[in-house]
C-alpha positions as CSV (number, residue, x, y, z in Angstrom):
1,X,184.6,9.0,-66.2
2,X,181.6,7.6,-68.0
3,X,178.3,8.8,-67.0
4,X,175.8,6.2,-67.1
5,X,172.5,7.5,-65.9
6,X,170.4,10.3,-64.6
7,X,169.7,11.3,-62.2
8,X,171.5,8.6,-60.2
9,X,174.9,8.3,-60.5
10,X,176.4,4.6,-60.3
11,X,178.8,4.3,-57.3
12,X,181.3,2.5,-59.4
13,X,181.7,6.0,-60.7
14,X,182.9,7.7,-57.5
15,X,186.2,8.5,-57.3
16,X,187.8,10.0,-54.0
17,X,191.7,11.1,-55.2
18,X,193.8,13.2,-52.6
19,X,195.2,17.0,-54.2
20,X,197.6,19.2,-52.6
21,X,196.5,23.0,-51.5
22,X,197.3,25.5,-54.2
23,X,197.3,22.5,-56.9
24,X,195.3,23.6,-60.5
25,X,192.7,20.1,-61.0
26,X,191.4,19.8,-64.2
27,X,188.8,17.2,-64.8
28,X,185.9,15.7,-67.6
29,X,183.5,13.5,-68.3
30,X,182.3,11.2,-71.1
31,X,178.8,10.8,-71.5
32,X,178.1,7.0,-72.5
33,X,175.8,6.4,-75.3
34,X,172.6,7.5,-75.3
35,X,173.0,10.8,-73.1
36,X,174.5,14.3,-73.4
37,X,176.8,15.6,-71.4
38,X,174.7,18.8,-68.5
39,X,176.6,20.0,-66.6
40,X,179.0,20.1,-62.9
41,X,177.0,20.2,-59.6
42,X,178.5,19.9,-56.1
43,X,181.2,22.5,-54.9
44,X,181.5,23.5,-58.2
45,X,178.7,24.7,-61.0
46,X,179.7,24.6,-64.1
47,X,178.4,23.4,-68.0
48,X,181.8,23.6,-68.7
49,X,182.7,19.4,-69.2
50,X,186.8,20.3,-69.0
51,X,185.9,22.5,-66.0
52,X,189.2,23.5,-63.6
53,X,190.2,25.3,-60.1
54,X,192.8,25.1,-57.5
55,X,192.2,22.9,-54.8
56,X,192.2,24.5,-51.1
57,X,191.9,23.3,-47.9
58,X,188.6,22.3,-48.0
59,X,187.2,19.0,-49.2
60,X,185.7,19.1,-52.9
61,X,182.9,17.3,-54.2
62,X,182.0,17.5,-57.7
63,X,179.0,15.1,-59.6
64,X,179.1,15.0,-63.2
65,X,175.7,14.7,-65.3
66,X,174.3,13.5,-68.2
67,X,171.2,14.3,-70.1
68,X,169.3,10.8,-71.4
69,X,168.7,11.2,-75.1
70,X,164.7,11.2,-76.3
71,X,163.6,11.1,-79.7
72,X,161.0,13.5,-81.3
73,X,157.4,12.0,-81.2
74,X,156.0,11.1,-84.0
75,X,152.2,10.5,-84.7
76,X,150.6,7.1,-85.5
77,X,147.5,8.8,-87.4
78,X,145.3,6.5,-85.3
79,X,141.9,8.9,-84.8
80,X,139.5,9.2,-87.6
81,X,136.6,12.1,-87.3
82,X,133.9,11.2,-85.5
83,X,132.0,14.6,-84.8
84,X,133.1,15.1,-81.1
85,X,136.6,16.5,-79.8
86,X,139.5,13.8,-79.7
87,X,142.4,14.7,-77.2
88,X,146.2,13.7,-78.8
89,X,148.0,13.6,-75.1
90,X,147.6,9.7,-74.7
91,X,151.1,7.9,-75.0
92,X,149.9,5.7,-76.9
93,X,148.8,7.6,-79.5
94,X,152.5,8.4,-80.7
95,X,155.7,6.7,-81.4
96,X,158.1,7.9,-78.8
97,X,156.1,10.2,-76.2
98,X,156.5,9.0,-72.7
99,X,155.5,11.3,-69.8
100,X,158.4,10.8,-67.8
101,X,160.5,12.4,-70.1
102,X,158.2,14.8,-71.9
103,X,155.6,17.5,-71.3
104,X,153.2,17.9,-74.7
105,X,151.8,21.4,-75.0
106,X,150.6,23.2,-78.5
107,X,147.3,21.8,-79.5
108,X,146.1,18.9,-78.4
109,X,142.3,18.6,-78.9
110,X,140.3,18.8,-82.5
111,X,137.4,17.8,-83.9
112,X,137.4,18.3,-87.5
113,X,139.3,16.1,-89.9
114,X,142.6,18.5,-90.1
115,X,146.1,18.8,-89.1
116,X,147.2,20.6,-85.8
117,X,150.3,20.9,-84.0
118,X,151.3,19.8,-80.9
119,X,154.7,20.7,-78.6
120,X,156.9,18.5,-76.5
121,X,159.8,19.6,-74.3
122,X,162.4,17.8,-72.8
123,X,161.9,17.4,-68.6
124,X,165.0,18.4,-66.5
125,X,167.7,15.8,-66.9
126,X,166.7,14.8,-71.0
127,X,167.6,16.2,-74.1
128,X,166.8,15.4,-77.3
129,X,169.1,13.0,-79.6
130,X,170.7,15.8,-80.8
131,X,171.9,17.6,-77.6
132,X,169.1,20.3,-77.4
133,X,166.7,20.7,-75.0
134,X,164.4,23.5,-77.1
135,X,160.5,22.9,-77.3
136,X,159.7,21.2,-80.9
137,X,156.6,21.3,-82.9
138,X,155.1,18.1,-83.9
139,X,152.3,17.6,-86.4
140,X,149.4,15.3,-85.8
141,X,146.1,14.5,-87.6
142,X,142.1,13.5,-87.1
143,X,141.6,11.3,-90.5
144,X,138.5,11.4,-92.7
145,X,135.9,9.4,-92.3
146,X,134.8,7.1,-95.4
147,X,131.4,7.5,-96.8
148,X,129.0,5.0,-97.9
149,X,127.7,6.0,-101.1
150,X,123.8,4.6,-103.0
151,X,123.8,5.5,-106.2
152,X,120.0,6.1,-107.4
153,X,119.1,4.5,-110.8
154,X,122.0,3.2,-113.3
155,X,120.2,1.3,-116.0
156,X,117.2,2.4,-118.4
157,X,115.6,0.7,-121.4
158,X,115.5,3.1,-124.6
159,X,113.2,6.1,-124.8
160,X,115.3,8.7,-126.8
161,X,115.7,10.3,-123.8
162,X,119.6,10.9,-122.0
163,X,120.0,9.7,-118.4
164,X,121.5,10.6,-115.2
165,X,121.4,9.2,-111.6
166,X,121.8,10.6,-108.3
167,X,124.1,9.7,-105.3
168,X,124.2,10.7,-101.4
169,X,126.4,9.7,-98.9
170,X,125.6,7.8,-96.3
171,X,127.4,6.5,-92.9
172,X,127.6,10.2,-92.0
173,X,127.9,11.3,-88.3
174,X,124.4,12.4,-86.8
175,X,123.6,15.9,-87.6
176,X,126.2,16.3,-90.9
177,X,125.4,17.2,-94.2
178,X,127.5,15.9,-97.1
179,X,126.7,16.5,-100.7
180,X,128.4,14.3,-103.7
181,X,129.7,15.9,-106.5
182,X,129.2,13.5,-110.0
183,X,131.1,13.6,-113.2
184,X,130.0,12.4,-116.6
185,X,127.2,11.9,-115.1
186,X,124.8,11.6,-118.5
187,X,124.1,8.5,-120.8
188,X,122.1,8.6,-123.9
189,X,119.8,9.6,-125.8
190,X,121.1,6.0,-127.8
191,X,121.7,2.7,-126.1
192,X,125.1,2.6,-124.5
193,X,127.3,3.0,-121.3
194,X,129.3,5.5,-119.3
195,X,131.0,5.5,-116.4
196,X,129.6,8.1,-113.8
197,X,132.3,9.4,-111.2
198,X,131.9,10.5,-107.6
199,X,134.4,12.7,-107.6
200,X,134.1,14.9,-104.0
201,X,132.1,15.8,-101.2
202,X,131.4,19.2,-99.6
203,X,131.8,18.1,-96.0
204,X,136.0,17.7,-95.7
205,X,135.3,15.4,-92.7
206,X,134.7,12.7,-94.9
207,X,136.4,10.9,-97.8
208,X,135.5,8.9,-100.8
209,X,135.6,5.0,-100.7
210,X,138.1,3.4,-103.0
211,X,135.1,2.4,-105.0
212,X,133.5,5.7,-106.0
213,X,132.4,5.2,-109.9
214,X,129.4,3.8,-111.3
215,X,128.0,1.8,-114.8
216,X,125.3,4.0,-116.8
217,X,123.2,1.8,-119.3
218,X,120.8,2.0,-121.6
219,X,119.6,-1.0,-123.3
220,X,118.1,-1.6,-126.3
221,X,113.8,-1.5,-126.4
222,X,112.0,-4.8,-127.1
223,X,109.8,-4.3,-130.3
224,X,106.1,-6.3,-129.4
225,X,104.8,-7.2,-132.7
């Protein structure tokens, strides 16, 4: 027989057949798609699918079920830091996490900008999609937030003199600190250009906009005769 659901089993699949005493019944079940084949309950226990016994004078009933498929979770990397603990159990923070058929476990609550793990275990009558019913570890994330960043002076007119500027971070969550880390960060002593880089930030609950580079220039003096 097909099994089509769990727990309920469709009364299109009952099947009453008469046996003799003494006779050996054999029996099975297909699991339809989308669920694994569990187990026997009724007279008989078994997790055994071609399951037999010899029939006596009392009446048998058997119910054969099926385990609906689930698929793993997977995260939709939809929280970004924002200095306070963040909880990962909401459905709708993940592809494929409903709490009827799962129970999430592991870690589920951060607050810096990191990777943690969280579990999720089949409930009684579900399995995963490939037969098991074992605990699995999922990964999920708290993003970085992006910075703002002000640059302090970029431009100069000639004095013999090299140049540098300065640059904080801004947009930062009350109460953090984040210092910016510069490369090439010099221009000079002659009139020219160089490009200054922004190139990390001590806090690692933050991140670097796309646009993270600055012009240096020094232009030439005017001579007043």
């Amino acid at each position: 027989r097909d099994l089509h659901s769990f727990p309920t089993r469709r009364s299109s699949d009952l099947e009453i057949i008469t046996v003799p005493v003494g006779q050996t019944v054999t029996y099975g079940a297909t699991a339809s798609t989308g669920y694994t084949w569990w187990k026997w309950t009724g007279t008989h226990t078994s997790t055994t699918n071609a399951y037999s016994f010899t029939m006596t004078t009392s009446n048998v009933a058997d119910t054969a079920n099926a385990m609906q498929q689930v698929s793993v979770p997977t995260w939709k990397n939809s929280l970004t830091y924002d200095g306070s603990a963040q909880g990962a159990t909401a459905t709708t923070l993940w592809n494929n996490y409903n709490t009827t058929s799962l129970t999430i476990g592991g870690t589920t609550s951060g607050t810096n900008a990191t990777s943690y793990n969280a579990t999720f275990t089949p409930k009684s009558g579900y399995c995963w999609s490939d037969g098991p019913t074992a605990q699995k570890t999922v990964s999920w994330s708290i993003a970085q937030k992006e910075v703002s960043l002000v640059w302090g002076d970029i431009s100069w007119i000639y004095d013999g003199d090299e140049h540098s500027t300065t640059c904080t971070a801004d947009n930062l969550i009350s109460g953090d600190s984040c210092t910016v880390t510069l490369t090439n960060n010099s221009v000079g002593p002659n009139v020219g250009t160089t490009t200054v880089t922004a190139s990390s930030l001590s806090n690692n609950n933050y991140k670097l906009p796309s646009a993270h580079t600055a012009t240096l220039t020094i232009s030439k003096r005017t001579i007043t005769w």
